[in-house]
N, CA, C and O atoms as a GROMACS GRO file, in nm:
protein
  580
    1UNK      N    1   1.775   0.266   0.686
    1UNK     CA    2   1.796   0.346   0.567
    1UNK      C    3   1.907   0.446   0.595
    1UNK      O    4   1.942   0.467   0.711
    2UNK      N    5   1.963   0.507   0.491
    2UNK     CA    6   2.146   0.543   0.522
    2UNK      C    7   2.094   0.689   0.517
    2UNK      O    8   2.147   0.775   0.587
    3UNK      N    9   1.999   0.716   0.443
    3UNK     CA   10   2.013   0.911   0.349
    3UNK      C   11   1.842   0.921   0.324
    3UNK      O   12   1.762   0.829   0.304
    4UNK      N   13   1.822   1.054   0.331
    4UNK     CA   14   1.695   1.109   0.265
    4UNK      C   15   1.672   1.064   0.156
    4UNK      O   16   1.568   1.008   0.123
    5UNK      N   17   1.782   1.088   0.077
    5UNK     CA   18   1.791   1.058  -0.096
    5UNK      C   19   1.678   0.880  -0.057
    5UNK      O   20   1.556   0.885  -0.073
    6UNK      N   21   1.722   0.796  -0.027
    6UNK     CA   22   1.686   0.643  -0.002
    6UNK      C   23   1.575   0.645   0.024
    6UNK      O   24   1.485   0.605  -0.050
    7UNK      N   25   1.559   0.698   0.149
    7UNK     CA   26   1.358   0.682   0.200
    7UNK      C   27   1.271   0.748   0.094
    7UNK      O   28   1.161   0.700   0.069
    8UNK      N   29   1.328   0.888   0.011
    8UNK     CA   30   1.219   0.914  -0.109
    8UNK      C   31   1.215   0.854  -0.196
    8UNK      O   32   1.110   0.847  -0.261
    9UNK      N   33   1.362   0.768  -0.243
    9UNK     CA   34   1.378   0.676  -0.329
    9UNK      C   35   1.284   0.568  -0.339
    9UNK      O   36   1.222   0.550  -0.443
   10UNK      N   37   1.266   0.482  -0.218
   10UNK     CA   38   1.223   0.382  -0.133
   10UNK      C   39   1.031   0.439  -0.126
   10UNK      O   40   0.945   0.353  -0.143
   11UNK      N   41   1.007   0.533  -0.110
   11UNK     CA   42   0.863   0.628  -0.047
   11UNK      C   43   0.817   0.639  -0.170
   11UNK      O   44   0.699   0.608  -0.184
   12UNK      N   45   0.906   0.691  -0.310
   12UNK     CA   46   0.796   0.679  -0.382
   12UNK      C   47   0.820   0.600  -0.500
   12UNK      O   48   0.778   0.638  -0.609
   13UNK      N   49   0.908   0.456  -0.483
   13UNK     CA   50   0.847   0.331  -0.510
   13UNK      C   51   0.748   0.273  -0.450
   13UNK      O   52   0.663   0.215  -0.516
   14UNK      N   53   0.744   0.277  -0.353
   14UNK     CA   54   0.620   0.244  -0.228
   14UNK      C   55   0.485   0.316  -0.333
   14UNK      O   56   0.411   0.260  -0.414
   15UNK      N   57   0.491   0.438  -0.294
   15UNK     CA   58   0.391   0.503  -0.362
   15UNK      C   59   0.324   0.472  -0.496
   15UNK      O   60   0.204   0.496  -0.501
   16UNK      N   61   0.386   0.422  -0.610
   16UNK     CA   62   0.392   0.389  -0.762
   16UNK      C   63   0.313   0.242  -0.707
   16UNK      O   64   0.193   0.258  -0.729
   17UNK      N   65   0.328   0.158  -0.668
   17UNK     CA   66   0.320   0.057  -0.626
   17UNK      C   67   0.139   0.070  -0.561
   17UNK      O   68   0.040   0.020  -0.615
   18UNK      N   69   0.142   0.140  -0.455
   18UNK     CA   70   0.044   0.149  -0.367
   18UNK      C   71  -0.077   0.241  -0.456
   18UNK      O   72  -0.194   0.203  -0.446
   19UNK      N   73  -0.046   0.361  -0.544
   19UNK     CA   74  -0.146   0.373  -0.599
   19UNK      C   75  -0.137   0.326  -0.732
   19UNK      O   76  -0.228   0.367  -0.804
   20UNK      N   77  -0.048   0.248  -0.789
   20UNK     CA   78  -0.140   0.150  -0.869
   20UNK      C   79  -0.206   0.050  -0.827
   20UNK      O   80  -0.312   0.036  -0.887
   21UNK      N   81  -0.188  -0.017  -0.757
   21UNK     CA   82  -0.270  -0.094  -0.684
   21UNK      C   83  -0.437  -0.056  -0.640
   21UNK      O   84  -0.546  -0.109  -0.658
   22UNK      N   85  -0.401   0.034  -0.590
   22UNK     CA   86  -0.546   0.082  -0.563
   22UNK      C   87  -0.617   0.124  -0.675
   22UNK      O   88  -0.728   0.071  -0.684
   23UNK      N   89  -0.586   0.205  -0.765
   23UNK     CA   90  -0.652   0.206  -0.922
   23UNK      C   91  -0.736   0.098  -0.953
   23UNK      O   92  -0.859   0.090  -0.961
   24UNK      N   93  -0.616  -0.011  -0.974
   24UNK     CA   94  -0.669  -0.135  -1.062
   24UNK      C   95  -0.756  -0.209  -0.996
   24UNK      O   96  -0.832  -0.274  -1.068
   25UNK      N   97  -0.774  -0.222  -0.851
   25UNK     CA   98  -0.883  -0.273  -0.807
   25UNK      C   99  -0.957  -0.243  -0.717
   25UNK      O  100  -1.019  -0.320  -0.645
   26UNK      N  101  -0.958  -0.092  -0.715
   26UNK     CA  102  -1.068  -0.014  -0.694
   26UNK      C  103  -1.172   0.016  -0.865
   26UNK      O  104  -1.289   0.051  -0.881
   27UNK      N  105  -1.091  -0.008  -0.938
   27UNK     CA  106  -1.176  -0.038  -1.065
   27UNK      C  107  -1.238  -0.154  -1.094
   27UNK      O  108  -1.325  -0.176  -1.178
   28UNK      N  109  -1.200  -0.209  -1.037
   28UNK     CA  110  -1.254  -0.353  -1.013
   28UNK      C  111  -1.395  -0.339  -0.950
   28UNK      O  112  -1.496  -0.402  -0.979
   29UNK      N  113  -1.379  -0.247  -0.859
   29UNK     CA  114  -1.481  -0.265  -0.723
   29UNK      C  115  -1.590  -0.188  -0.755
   29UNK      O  116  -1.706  -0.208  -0.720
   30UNK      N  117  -1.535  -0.070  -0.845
   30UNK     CA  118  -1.656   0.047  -0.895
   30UNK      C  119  -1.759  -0.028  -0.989
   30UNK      O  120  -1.881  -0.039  -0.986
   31UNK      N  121  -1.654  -0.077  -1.078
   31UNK     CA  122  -1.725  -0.171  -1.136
   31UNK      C  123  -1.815  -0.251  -1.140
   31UNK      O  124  -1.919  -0.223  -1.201
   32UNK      N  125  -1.795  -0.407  -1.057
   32UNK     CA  126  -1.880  -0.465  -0.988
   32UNK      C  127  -2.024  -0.362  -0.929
   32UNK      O  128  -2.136  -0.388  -0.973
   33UNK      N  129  -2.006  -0.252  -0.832
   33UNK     CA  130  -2.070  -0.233  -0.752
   33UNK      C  131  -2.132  -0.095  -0.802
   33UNK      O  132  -2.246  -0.079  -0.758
   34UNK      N  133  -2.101  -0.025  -0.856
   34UNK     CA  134  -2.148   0.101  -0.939
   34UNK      C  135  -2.177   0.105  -1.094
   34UNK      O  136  -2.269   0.182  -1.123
   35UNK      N  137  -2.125   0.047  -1.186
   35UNK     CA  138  -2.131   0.005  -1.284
   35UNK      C  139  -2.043   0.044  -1.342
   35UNK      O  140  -1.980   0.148  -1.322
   36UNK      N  141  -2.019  -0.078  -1.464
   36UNK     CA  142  -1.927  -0.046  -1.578
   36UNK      C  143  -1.873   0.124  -1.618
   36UNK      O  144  -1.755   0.159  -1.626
   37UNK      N  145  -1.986   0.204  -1.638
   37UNK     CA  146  -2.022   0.356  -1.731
   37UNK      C  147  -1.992   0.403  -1.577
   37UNK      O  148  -2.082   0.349  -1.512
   38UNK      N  149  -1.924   0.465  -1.503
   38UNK     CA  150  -1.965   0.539  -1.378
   38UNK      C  151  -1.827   0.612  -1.368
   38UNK      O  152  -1.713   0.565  -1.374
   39UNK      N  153  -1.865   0.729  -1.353
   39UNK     CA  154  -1.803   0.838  -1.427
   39UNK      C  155  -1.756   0.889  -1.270
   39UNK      O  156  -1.839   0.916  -1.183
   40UNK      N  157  -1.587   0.899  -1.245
   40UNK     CA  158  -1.533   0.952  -1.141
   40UNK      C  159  -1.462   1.071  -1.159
   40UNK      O  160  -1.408   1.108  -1.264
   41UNK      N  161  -1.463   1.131  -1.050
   41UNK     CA  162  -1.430   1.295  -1.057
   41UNK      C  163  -1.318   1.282  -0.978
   41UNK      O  164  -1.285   1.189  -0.905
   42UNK      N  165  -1.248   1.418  -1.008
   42UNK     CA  166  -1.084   1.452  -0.925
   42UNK      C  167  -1.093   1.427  -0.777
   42UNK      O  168  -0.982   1.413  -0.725
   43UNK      N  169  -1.196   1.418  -0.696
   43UNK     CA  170  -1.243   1.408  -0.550
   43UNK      C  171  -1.129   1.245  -0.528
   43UNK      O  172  -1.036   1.218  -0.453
   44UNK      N  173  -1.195   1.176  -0.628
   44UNK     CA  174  -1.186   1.030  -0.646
   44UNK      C  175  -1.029   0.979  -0.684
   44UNK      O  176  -0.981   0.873  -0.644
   45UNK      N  177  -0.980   1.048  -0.743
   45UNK     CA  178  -0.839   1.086  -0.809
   45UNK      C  179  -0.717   1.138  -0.711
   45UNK      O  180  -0.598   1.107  -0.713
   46UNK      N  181  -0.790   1.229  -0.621
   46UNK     CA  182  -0.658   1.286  -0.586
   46UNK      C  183  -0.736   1.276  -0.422
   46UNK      O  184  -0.733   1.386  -0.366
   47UNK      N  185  -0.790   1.186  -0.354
   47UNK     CA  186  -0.764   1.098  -0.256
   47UNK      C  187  -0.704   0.987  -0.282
   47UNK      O  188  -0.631   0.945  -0.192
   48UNK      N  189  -0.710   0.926  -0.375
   48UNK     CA  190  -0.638   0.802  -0.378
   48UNK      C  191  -0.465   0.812  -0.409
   48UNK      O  192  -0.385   0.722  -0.386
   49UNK      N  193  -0.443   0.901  -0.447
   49UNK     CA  194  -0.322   0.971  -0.481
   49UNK      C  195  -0.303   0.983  -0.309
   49UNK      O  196  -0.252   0.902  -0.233
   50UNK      N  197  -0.368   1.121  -0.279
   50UNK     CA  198  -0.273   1.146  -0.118
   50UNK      C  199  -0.281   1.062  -0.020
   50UNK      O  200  -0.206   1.074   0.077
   51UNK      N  201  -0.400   0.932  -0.032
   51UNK     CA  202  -0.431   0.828   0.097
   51UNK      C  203  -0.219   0.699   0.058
   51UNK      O  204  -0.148   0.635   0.136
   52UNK      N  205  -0.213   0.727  -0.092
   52UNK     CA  206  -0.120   0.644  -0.142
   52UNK      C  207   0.028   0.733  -0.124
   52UNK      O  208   0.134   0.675  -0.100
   53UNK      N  209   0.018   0.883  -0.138
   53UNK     CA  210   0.146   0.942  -0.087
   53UNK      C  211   0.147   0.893   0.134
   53UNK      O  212   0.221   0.832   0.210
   54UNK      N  213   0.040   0.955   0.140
   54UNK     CA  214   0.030   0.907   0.280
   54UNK      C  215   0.114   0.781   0.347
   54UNK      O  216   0.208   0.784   0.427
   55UNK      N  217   0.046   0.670   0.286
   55UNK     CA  218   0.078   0.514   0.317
   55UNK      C  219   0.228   0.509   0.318
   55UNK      O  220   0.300   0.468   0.410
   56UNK      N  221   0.271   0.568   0.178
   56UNK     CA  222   0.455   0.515   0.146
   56UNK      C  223   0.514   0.601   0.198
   56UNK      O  224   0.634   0.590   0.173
   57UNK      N  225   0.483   0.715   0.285
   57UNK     CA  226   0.524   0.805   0.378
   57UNK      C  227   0.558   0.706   0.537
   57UNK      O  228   0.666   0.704   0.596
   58UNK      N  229   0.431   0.631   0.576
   58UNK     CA  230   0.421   0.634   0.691
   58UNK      C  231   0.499   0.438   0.716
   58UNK      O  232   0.548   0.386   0.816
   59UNK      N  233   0.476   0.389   0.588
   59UNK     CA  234   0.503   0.227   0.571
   59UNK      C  235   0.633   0.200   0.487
   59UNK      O  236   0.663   0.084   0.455
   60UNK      N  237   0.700   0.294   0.457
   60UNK     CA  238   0.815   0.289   0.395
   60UNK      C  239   0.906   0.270   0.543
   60UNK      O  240   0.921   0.150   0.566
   61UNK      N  241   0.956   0.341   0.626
   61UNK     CA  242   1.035   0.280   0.746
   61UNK      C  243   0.978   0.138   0.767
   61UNK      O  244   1.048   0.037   0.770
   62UNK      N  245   0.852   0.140   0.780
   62UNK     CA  246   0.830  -0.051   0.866
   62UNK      C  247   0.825  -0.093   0.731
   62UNK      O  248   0.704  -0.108   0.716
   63UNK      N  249   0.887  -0.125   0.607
   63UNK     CA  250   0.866  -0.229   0.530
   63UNK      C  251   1.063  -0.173   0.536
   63UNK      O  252   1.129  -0.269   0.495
   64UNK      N  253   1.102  -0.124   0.552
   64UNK     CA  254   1.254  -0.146   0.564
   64UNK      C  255   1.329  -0.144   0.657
   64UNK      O  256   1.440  -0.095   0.631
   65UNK      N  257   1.310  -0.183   0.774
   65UNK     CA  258   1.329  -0.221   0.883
   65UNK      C  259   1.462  -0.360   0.884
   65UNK      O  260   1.456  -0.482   0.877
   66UNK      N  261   1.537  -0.290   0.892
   66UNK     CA  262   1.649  -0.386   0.906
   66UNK      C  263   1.673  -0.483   1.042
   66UNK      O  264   1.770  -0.558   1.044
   67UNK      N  265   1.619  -0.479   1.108
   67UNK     CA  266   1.667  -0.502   1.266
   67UNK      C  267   1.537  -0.580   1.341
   67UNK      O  268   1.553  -0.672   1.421
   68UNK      N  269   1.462  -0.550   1.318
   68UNK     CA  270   1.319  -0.591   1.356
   68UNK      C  271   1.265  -0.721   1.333
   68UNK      O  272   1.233  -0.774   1.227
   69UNK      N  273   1.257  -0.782   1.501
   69UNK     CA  274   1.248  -0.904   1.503
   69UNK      C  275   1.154  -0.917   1.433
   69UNK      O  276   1.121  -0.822   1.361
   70UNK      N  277   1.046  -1.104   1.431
   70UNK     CA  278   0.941  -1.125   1.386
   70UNK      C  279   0.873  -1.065   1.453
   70UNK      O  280   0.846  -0.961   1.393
   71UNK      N  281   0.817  -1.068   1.568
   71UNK     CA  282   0.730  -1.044   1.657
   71UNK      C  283   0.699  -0.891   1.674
   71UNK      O  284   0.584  -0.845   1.680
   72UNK      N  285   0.792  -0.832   1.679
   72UNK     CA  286   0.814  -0.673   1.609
   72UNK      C  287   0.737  -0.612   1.504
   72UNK      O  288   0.652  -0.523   1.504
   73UNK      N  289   0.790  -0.684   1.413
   73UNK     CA  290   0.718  -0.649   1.267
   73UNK      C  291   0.582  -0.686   1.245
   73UNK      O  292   0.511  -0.624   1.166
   74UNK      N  293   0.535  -0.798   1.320
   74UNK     CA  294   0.405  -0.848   1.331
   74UNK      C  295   0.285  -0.712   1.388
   74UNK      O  296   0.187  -0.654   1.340
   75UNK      N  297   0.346  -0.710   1.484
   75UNK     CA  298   0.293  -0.583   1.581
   75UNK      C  299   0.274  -0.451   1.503
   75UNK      O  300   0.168  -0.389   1.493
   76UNK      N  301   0.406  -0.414   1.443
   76UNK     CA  302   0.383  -0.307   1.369
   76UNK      C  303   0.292  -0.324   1.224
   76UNK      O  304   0.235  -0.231   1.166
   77UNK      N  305   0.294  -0.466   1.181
   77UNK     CA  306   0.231  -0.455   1.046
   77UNK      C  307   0.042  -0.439   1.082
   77UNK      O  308  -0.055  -0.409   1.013
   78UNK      N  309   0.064  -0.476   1.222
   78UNK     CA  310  -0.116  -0.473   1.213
   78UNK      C  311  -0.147  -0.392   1.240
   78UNK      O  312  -0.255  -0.360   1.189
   79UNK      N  313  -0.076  -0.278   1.354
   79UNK     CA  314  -0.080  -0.148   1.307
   79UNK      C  315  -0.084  -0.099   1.215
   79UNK      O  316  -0.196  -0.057   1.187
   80UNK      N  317   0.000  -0.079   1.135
   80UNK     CA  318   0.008  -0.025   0.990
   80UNK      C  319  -0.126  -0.097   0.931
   80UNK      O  320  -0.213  -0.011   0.951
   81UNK      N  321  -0.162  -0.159   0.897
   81UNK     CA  322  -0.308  -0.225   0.855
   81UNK      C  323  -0.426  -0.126   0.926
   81UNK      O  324  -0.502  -0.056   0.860
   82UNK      N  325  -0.426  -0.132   1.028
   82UNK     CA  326  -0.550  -0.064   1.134
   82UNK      C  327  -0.543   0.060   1.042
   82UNK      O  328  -0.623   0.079   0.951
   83UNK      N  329  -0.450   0.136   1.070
   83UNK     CA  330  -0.424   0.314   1.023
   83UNK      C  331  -0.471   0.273   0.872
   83UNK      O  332  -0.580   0.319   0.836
   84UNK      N  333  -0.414   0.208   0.800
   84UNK     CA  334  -0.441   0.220   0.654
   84UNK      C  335  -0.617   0.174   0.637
   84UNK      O  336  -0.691   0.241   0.564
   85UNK      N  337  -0.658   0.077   0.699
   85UNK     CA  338  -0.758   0.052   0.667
   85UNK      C  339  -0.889   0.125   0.742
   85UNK      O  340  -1.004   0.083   0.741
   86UNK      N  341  -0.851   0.218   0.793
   86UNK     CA  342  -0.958   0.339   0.916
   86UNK      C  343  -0.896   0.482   0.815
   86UNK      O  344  -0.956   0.588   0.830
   87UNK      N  345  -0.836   0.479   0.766
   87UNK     CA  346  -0.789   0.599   0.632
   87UNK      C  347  -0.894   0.576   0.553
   87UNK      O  348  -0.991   0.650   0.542
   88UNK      N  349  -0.873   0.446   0.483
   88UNK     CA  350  -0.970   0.458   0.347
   88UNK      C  351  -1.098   0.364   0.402
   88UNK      O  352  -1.146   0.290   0.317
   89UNK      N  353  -1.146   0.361   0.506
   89UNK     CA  354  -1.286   0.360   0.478
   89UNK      C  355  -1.344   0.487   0.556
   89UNK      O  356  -1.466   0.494   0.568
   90UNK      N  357  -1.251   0.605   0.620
   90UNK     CA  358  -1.293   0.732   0.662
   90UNK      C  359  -1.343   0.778   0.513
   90UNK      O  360  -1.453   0.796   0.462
   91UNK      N  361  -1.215   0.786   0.472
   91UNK     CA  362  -1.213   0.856   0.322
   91UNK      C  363  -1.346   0.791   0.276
   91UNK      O  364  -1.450   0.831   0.328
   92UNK      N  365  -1.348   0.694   0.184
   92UNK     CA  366  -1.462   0.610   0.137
   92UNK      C  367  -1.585   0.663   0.187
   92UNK      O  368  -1.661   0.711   0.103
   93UNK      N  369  -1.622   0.664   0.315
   93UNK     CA  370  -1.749   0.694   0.357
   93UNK      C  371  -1.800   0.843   0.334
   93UNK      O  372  -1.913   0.875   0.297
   94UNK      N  373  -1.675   0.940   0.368
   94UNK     CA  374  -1.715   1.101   0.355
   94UNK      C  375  -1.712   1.129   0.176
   94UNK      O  376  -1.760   1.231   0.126
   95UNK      N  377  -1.650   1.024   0.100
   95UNK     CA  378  -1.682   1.051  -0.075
   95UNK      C  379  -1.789   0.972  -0.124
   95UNK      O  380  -1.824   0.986  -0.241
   96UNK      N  381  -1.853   0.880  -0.040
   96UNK     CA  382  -1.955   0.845  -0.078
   96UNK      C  383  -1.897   0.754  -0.185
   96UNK      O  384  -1.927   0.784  -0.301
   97UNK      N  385  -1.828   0.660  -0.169
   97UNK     CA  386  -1.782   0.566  -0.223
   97UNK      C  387  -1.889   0.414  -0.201
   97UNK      O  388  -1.955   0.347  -0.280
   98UNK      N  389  -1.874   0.411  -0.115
   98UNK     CA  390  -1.988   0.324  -0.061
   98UNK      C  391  -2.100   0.322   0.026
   98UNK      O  392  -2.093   0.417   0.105
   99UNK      N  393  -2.152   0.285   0.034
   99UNK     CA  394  -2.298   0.298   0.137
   99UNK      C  395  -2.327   0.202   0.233
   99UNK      O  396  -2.298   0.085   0.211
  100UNK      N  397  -2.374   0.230   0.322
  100UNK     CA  398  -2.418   0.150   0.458
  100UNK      C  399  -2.477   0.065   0.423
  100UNK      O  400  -2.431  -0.049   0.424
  101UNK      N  401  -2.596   0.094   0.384
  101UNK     CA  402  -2.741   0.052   0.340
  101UNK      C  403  -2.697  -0.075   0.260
  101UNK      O  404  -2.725  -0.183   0.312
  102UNK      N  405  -2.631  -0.076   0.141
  102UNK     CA  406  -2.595  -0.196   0.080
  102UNK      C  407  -2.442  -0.270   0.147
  102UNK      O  408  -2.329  -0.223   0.132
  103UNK      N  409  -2.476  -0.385   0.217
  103UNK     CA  410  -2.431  -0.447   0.296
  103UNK      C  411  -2.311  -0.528   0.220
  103UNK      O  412  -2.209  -0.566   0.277
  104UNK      N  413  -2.340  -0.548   0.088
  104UNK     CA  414  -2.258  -0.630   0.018
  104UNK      C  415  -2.119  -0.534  -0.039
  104UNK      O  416  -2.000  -0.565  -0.046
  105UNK      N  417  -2.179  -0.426  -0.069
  105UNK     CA  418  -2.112  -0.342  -0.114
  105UNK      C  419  -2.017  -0.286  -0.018
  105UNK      O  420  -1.914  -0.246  -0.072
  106UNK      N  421  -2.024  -0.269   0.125
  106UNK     CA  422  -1.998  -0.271   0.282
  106UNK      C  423  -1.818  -0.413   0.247
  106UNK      O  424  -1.696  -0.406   0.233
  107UNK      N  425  -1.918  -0.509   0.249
  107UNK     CA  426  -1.823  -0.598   0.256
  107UNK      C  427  -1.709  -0.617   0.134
  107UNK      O  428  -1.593  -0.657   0.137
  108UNK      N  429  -1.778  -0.580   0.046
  108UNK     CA  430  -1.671  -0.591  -0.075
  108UNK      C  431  -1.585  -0.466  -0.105
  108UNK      O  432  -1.498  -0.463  -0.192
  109UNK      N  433  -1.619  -0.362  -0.025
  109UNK     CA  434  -1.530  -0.299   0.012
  109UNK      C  435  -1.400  -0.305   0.112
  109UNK      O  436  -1.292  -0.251   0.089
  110UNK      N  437  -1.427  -0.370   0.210
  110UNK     CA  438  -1.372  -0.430   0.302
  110UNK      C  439  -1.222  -0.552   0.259
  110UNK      O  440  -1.107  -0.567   0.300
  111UNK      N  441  -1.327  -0.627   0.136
  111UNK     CA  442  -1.262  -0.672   0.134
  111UNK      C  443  -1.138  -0.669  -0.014
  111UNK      O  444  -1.046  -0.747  -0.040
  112UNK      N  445  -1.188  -0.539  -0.089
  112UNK     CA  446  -1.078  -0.504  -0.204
  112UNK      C  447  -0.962  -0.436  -0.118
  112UNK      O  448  -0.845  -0.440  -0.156
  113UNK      N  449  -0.999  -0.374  -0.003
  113UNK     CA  450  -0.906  -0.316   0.101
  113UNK      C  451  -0.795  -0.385   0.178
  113UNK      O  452  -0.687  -0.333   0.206
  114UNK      N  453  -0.843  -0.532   0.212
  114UNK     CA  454  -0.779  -0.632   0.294
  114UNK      C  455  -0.698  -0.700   0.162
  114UNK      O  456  -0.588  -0.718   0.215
  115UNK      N  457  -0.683  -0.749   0.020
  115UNK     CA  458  -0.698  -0.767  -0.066
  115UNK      C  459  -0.544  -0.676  -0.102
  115UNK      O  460  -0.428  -0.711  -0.083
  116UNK      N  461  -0.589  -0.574  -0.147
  116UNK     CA  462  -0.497  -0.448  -0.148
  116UNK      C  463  -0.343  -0.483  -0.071
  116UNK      O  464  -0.226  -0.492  -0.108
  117UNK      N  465  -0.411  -0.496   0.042
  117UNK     CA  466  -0.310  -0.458   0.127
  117UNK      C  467  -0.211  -0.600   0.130
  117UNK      O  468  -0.089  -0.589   0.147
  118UNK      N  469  -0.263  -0.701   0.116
  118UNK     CA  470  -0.140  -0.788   0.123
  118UNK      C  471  -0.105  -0.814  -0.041
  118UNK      O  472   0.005  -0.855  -0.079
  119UNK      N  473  -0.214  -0.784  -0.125
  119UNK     CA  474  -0.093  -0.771  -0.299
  119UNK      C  475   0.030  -0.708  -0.237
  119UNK      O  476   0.138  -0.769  -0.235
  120UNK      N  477   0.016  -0.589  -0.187
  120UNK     CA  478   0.132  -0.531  -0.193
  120UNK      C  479   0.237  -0.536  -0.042
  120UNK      O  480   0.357  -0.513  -0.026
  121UNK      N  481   0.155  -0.567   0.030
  121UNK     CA  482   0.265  -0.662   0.123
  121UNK      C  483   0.350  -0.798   0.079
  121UNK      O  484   0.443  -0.842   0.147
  122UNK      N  485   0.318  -0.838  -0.009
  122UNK     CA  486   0.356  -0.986  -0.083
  122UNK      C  487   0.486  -0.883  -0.180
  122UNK      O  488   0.607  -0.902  -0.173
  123UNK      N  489   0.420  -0.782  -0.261
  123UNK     CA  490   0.507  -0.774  -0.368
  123UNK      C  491   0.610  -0.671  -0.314
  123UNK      O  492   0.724  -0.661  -0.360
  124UNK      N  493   0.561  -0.596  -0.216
  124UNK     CA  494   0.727  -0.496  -0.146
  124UNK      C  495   0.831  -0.598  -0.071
  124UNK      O  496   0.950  -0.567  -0.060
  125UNK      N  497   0.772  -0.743  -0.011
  125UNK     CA  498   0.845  -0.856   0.008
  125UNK      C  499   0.932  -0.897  -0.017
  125UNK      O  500   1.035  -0.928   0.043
  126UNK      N  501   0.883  -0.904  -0.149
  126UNK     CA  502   1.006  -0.938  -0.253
  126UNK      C  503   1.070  -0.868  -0.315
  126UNK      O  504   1.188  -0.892  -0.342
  127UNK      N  505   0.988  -0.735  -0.362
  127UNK     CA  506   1.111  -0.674  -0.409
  127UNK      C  507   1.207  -0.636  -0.306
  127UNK      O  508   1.320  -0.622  -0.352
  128UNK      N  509   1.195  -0.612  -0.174
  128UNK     CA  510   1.261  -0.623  -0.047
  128UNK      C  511   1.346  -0.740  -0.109
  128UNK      O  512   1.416  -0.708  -0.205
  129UNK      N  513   1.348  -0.851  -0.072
  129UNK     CA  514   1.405  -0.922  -0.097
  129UNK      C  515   1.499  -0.972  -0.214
  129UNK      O  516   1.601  -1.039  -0.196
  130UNK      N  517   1.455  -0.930  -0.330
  130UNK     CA  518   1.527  -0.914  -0.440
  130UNK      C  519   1.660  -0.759  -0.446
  130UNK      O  520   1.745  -0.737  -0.532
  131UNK      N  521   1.627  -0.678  -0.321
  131UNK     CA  522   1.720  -0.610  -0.316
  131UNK      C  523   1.834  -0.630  -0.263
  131UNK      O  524   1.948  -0.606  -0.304
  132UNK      N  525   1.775  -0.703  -0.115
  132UNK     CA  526   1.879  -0.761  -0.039
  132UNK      C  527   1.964  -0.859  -0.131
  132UNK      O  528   2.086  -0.864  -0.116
  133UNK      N  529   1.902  -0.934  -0.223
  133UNK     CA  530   2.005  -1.037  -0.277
  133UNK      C  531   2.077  -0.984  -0.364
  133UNK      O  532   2.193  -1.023  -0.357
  134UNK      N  533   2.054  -0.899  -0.458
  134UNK     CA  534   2.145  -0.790  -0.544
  134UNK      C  535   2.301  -0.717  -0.436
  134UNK      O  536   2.423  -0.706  -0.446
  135UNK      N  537   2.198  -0.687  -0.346
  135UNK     CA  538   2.363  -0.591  -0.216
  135UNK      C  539   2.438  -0.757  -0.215
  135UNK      O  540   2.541  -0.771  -0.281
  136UNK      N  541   2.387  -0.865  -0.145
  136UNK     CA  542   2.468  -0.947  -0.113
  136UNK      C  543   2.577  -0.969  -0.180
  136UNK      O  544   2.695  -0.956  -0.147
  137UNK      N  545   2.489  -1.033  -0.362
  137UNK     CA  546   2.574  -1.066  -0.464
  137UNK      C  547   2.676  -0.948  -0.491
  137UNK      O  548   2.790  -0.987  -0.516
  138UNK      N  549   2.656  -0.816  -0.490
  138UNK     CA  550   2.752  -0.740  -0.478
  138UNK      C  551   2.860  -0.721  -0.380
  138UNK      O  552   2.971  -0.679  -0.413
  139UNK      N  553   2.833  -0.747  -0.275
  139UNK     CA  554   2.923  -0.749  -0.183
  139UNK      C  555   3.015  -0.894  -0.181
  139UNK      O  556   3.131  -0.908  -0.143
  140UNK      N  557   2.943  -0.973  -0.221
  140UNK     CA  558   3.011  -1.141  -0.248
  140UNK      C  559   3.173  -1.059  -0.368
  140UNK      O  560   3.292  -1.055  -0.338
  141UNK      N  561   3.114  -1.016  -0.480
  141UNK     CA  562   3.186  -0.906  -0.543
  141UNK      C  563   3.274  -0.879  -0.559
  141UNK      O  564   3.351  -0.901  -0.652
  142UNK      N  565   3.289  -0.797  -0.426
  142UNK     CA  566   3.403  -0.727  -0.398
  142UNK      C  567   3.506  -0.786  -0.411
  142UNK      O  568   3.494  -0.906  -0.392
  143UNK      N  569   3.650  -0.737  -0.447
  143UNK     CA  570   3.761  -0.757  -0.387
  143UNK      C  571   3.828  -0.773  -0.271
  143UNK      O  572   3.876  -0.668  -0.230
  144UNK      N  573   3.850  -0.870  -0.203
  144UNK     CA  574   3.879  -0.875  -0.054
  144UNK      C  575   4.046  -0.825  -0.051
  144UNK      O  576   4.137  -0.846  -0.131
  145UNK      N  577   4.040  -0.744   0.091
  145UNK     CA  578   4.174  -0.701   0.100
  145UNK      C  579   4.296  -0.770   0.186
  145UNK      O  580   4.408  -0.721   0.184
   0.00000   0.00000   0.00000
């Protein structure tokens, strides 16, 4: 990345991205598992907000990583997975999002989380990728001197 201006640029597309994502199917999940009528408070609101400023803070460099072999990025993405997914089931557990006791609810948490995380590994992919091909075609572009 060239400038500050870029990584906030870049951080909070990330962000727009990452907490909509989590919205829509963490509504999913309340749903299923708390019910339809289940009434969430700002607790609920503005963790998912800072766990999602957080993420496009810390996953915006490794999702734009210019240089970084496969094997590299592999390493770092399961990192980045570990941290993200020990965030929100810290979080989760101290808001009482889910419970021990119900085992299913355990797992289907687990797994709107794992879920989560590659929607939007798939879709920063491409739009990754749809950027790179925009610079190319622009640079194809140019006027040669």
């Amino acid at each position: 990345m060239n400038s500050v201006r870029e990584y906030f640029s870049r951080a909070f597309n990330m962000f727009a991205w990452i907490s909509t994502m989590i919205f829509f199917f963490s509504g999913i999940f309340i749903a299923l598992f708390w019910g339809p009528h289940t009434k969430l408070s700002l607790d609920y609101i503005f963790a998912v907000l800072s766990m999602a400023a957080l993420f496009a803070l810390v996953g915006t460099p490794l999702f734009n990583m210019e240089k970084a072999g496969k094997r590299k990025m592999a390493v770092l993405q399961t990192f980045y997975f570990l941290f993200v997914n020990a965030v929100v089931v810290a979080t989760g557990f101290f808001l009482k999002w889910f419970t021990m006791e119900n085992k299913a609810m355990v797992a289907g948490f687990e797994v709107t989380i794992i879920f989560v995380y590659a929607v939007l590994t798939i879709i920063l992919h491409i739009n990754g990728r749809m950027t790179a091909n925009k610079m190319n075609q622009r640079l194809k572009n140019l006027p040669e001197e």
